[in-house]
C-alpha positions in Angstrom: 4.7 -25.2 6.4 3.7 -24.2 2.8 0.4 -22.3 4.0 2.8 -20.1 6.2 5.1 -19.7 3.4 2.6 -18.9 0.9 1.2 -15.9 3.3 3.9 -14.5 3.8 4.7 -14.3 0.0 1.7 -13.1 -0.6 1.9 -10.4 1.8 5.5 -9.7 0.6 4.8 -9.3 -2.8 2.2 -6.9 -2.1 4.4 -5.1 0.0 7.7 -4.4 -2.0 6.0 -3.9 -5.3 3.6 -1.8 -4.0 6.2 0.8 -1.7 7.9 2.9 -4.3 4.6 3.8 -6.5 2.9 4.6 -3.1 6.2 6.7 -1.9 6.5 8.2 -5.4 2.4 9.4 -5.3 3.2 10.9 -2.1 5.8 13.2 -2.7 4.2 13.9 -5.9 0.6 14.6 -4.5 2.2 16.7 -1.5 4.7 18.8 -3.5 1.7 19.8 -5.7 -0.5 20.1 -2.4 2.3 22.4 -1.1 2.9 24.2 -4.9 -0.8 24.8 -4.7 -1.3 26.0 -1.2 1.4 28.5 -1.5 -0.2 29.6 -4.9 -3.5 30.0 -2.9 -2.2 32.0 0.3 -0.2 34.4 -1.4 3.2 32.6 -1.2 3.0 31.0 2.6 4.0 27.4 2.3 1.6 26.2 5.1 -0.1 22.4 4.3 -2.0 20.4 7.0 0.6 17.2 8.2 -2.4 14.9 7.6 -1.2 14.9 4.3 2.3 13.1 5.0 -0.3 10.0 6.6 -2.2 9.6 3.3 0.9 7.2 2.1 0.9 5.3 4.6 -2.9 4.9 5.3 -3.0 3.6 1.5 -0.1 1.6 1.9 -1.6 0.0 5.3 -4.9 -0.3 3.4 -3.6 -2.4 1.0 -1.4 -4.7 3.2 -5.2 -5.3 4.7 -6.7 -5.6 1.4 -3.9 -8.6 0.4 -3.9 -10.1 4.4 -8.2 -11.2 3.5 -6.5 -13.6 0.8 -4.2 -15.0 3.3 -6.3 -17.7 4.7 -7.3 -19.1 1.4 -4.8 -21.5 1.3 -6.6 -22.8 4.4 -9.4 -24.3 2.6 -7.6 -25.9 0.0 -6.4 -29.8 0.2 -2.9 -29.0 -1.5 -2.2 -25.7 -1.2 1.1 -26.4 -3.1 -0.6 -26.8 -5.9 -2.2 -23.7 -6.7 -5.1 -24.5 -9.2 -6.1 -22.8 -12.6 -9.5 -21.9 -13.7 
């Protein structure tokens, strides 16, 4: 019960935290990747639709990058009693 708790706090506070700074670099790193396209190409607003993925890949990448810590509390005896070094 409290291993299966803790992962999916763990997994949860990576998440929510992690969703508006991701969402806010993405519109800000595609608005200047359209500003600067258009400034490039003579006023066309044309951008590759990758770009709209690059959120979500990093958000994805992240979720991963937490889930490897998930089976931690596996190899501990308590793991409701997270220990300090």
């Amino acid at each position: 019960m409290p291993r299966a708790v803790l992962g999916r706090a763990l997994l949860l506070e990576t998440a929510l935290p992690l969703a508006p700074g991701v969402l806010l670099a993405g519109i800000g790193g595609g608005a200047i990747g359209l500003w600067y396209a258009a400034l490039a190409e003579g006023g066309c607003w044309s951008a590759p639709w990758a770009v709209l993925l690059v959120p979500v890949a990093v958000h994805t990448a992240s979720l991963r990058a937490a889930a490897t810590a998930v089976p931690l509390p596996h190899r501990t005896p308590r793991p409701s009693e997270p220990r300090y070094a």
